[in-house]
C-alpha positions in Angstrom: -14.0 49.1 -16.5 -14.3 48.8 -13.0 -11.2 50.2 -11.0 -11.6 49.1 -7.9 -10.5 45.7 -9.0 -7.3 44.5 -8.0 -6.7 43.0 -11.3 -7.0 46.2 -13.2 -4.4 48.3 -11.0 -1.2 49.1 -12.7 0.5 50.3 -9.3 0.7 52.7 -6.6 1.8 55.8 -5.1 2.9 56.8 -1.9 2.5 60.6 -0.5 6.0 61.8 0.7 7.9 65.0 2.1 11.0 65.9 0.8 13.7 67.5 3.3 12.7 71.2 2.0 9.4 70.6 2.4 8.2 69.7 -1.2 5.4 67.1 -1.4 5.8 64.5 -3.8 4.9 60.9 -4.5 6.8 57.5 -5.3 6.0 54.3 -6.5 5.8 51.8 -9.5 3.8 51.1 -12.2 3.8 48.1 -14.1 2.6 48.0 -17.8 3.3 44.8 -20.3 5.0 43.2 -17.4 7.5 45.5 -16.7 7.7 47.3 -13.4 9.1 50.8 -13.6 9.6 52.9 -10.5 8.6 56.5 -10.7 8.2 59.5 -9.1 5.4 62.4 -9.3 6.2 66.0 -8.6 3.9 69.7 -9.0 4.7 71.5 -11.8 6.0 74.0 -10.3 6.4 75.8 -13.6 2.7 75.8 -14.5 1.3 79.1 -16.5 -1.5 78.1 -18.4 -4.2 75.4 -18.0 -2.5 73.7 -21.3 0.2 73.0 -18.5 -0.2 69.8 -16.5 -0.3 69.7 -12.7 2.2 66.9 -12.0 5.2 65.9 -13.9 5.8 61.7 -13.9 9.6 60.8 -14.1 11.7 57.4 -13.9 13.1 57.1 -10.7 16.9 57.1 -10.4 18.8 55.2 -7.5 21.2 57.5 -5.8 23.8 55.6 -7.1 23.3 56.3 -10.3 22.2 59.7 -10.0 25.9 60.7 -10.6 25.6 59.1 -14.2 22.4 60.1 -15.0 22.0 63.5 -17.3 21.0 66.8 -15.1 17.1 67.9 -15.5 15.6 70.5 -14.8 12.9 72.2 -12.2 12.2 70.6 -9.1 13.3 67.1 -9.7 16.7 68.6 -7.7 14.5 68.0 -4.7 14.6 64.0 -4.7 15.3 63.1 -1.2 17.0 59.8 -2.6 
């Protein structure tokens, strides 16, 4: 499978700086049609190589981020 065709990308991610200083990404991916946003943080909580380095999550609109359920970890640091 060749990557580098446009045709096989399923979206993209954008490098970003929270307000504390956390590096993070944002973007979409878009599998069976649908487009989901996302977002793409460091585990922060990593102990053992079994861990993984980034944690992918649904992105939440601010708006709703009053409705949605509370997480965990560093997701608190979502500029948005």
């Amino acid at each position: 499978m060749d990557y580098n065709k446009k045709d096989s990308s399923i979206g993209a991610l954008w490098e970003k700086t929270s307000g504390k200083g956390n590096r993070f990404f944002t973007g979409s991916i878009k599998i069976g049609g649908e487009v989901t946003k996302i977002v793409v943080f460091k585990n922060i909580n990593k102990k053992t190589d079994k861990h993984p380095d980034y944690n992918i999550l649904i992105s939440i609109p601010k708006d709703n981020a009053d409705r949605a359920e509370t997480t965990k970890g560093n997701e608190s640091d979502l500029p948005f």
